[in-house]
GUDREN-137402 format. One line per field, with one value per residue (C-alpha): residue number from 1; residue in three letters; chain; x, y, z. Coordinates in Angstrom, 1 decimal. Layout:
BEGIN
pos c(NUM ...)
code c(ALA ...)
unit c(A ...)
xx c(X ...)
yy c(Y ...)
zz c(Z ...)
This chain:
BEGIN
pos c(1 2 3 4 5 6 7 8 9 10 11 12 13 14 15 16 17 18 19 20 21 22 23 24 25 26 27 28 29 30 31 32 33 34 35 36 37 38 39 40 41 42 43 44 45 46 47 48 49 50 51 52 53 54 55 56 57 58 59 60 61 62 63 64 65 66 67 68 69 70 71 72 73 74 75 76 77 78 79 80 81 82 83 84 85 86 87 88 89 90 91 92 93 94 95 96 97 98 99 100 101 102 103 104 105 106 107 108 109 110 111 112 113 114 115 116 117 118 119 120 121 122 123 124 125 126 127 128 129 130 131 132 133 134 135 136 137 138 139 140 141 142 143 144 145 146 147 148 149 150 151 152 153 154 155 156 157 158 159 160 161 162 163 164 165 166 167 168 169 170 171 172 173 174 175 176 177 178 179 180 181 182 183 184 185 186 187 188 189 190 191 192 193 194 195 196 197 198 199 200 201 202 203 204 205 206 207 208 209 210 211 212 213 214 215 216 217 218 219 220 221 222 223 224 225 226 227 228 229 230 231 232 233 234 235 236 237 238 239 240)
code c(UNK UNK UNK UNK UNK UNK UNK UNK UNK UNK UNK UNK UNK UNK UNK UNK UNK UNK UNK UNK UNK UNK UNK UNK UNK UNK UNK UNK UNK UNK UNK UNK UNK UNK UNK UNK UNK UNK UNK UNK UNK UNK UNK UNK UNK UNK UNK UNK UNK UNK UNK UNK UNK UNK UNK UNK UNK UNK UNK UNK UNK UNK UNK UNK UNK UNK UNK UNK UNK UNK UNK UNK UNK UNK UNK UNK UNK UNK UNK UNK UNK UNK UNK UNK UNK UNK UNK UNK UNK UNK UNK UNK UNK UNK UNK UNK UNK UNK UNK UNK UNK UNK UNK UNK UNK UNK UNK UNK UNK UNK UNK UNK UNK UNK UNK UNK UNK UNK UNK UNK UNK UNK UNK UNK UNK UNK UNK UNK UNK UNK UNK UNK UNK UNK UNK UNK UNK UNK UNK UNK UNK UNK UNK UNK UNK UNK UNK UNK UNK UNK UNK UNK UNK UNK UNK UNK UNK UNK UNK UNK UNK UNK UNK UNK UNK UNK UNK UNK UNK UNK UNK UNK UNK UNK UNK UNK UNK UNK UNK UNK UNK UNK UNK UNK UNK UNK UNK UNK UNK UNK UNK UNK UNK UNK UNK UNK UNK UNK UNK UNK UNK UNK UNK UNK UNK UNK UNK UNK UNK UNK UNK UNK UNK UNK UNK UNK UNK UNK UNK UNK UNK UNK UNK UNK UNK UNK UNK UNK UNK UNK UNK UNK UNK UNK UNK UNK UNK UNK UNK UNK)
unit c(A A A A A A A A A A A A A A A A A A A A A A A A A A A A A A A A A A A A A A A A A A A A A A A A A A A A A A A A A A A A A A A A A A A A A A A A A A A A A A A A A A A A A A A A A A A A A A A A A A A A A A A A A A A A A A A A A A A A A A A A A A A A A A A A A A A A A A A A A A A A A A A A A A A A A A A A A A A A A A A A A A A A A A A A A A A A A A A A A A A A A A A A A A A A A A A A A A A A A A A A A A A A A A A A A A A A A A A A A A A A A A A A A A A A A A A A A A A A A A A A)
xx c(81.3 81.6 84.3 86.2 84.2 81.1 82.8 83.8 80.1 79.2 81.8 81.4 85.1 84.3 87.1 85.2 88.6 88.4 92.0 91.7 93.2 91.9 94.9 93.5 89.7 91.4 93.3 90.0 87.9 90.8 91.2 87.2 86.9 90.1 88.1 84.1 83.5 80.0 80.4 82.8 81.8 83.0 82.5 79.6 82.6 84.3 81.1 82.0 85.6 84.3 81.6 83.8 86.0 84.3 81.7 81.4 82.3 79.8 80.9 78.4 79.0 77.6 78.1 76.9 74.1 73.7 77.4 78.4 75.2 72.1 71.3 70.2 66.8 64.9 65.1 68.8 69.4 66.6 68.4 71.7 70.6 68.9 72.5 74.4 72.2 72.6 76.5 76.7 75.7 73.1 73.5 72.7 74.1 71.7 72.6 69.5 68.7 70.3 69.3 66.0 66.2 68.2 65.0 62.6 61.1 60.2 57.7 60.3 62.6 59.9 58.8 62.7 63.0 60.4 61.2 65.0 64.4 61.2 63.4 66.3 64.0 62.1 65.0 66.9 63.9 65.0 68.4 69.1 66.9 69.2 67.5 68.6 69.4 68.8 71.0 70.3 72.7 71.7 74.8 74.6 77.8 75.2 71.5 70.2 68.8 65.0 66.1 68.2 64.3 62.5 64.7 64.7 60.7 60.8 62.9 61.4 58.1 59.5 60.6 64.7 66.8 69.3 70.4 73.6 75.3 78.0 79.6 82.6 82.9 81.0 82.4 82.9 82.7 80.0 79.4 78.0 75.8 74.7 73.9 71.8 69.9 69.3 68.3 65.5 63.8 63.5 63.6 64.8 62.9 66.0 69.5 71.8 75.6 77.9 80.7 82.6 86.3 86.3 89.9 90.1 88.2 87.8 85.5 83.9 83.1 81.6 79.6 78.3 77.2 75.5 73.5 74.7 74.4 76.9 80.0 81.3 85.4 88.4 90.3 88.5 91.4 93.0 90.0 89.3 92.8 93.1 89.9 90.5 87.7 88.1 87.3 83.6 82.6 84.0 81.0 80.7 81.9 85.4 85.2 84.6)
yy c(76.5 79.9 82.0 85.1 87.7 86.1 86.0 89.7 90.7 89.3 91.9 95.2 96.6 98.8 101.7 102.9 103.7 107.3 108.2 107.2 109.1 110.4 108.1 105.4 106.3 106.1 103.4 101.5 102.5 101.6 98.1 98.0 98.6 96.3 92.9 94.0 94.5 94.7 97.8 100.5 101.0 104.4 107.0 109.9 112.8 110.5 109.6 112.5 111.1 107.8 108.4 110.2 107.2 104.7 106.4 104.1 101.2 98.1 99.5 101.0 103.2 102.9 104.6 104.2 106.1 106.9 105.3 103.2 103.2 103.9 106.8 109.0 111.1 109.8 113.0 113.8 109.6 110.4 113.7 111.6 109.1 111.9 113.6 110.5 109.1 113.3 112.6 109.5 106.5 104.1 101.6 102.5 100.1 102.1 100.9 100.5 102.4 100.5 102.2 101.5 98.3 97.6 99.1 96.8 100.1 98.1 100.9 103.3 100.7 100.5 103.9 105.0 102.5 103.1 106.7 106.8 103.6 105.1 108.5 106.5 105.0 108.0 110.0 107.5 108.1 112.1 110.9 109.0 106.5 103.7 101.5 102.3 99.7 99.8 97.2 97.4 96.9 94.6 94.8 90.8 91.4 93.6 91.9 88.8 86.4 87.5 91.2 90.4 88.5 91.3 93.9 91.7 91.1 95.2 95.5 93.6 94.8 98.5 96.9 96.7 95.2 93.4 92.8 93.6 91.8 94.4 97.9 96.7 98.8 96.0 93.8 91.1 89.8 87.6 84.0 81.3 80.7 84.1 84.1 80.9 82.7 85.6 83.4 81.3 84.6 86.8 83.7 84.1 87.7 89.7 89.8 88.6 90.8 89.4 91.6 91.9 90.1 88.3 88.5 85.0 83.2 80.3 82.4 84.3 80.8 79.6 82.7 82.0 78.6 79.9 81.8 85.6 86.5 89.9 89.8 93.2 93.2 95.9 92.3 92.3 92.4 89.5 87.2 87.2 86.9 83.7 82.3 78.9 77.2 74.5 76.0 76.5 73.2 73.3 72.1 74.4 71.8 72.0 75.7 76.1)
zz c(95.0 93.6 92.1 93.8 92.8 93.5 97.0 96.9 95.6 99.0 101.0 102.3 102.1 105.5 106.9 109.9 111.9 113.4 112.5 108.6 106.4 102.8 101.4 103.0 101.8 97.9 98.9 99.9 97.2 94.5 96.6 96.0 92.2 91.9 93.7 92.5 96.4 96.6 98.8 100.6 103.9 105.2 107.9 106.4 106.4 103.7 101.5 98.7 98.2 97.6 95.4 93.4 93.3 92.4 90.3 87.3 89.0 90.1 93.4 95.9 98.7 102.2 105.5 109.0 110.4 114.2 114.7 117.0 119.7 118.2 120.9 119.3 118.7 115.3 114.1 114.0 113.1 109.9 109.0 109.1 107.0 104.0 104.0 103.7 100.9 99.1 100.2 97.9 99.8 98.6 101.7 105.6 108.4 110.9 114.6 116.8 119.4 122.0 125.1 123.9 123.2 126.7 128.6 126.2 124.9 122.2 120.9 120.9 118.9 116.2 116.0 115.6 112.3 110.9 110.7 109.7 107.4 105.6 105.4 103.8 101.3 100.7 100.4 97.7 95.7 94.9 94.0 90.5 91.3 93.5 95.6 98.9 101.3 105.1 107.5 110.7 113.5 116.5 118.1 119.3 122.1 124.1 123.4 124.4 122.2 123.0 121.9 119.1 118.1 119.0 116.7 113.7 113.8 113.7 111.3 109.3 109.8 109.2 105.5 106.5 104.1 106.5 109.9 110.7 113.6 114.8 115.0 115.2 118.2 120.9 123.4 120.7 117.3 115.5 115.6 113.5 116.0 115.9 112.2 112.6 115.0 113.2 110.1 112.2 113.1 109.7 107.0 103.7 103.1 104.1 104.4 107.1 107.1 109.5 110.7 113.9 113.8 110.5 109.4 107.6 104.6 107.3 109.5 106.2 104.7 108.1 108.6 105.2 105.4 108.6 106.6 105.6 102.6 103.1 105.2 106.7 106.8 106.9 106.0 102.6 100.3 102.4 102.8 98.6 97.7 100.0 99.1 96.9 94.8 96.6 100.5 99.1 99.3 102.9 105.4 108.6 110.9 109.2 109.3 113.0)
């Protein structure tokens, strides 16, 4: 069992809607420093407003890099990720290239991480010193199992911090089974965030048993403040 903000510092508070608002950015970022989210997730044109925000808090901010498909050169996807991190954000959910991966270019996949990861990394090291932290997206509602394993063995090789499972924007939302495959192939060396359709503490608990160790939600607020001590004991067969 653990309490509610150990739950929250497992959350990334995201607004990735198109048609959000500055309001709603301060909204977020006030909901974050209110709960000790672990992080505010927002699109890169809003990083400046959040830093600002919750500068001072044990909030971080994070934005998307090479949102929502991956397809784009390394170049522009490594210049992305250096203005983001000079913009305020200290965490990357980087979305694979997923034409790539969909064409088992596999050479191509690594080449591209590599690149944007080590320029994420590199580039955190001019700034005031964060640690930045690279998620990569797998998108599981277009890979198969075999290229979901094949991304997280580069990834991991290319020193990622996490897989992510979903944009948000694919043809569905994650799965505990997804998590527990995602676990089996990169061990306990990096992190697992699940996101994709997790609106309730139910599915965040299960997704956590599963094995994630970050959970990516615009139902943050919701999921903490229903979350009771104890649900934490809860065994994933409950939760399904």
């Amino acid at each position: 069992m653990f309490s509610k903000i150990a739950l929250a510092k497992m959350i990334d508070h995201s607004l990735l809607r198109p048609d959000a608002t500055e309001d709603d950015v301060i909204r977020c970022c006030e909901e974050a420093k209110e709960l000790h989210f672990a992080c505010l997730m927002v699109l890169p044109y809003w990083c400046p407003v959040a830093e600002r925000r919750v500068r001072d808090s044990d909030v971080k901010v994070g934005t998307v890099v090479a949102y929502p498909f991956g397809v784009l050169p390394t170049s522009l996807k490594a210049h992305e990720a250096r203005h983001a991190i000079g913009s305020g954000a200290v965490e990357l959910d980087i979305v694979v290239n997923l034409g790539a991966v969909k064409s088992h270019d596999y050479s191509a996949v690594e080449r591209d991480l590599e690149e944007v990861v080590t320029a994420a990394k590199l580039a955190g090291l001019t700034e005031d010193g964060d640690d930045i932290l690279a998620k990569v997206i797998i998108e599981v509602g277009l890979t198969t199992r075999e290229e979901q394993s094949r991304v997280c063995r580069i990834a991991k090789s290319v020193r990622a911090d996490f897989i992510k499972t979903c944009t948000g924007q694919g043809p569905r939302g994650v799965t505990v089974q997804d998590v527990k495959h995602i676990r089996q192939v990169i061990g306990r060396e990096m992190g697992v965030k699940a996101s994709g359709g997790i609106r309730t503490i139910q599915q965040a608990m299960a997704l956590i048993n599963a094995g994630a160790n970050r959970i990516g939600t615009s139902t943050g607020v919701q999921i903490v403040e229903s979350y009771d001590l104890s649900q934490g004991a809860m065994t994933e067969e409950v939760l399904r």
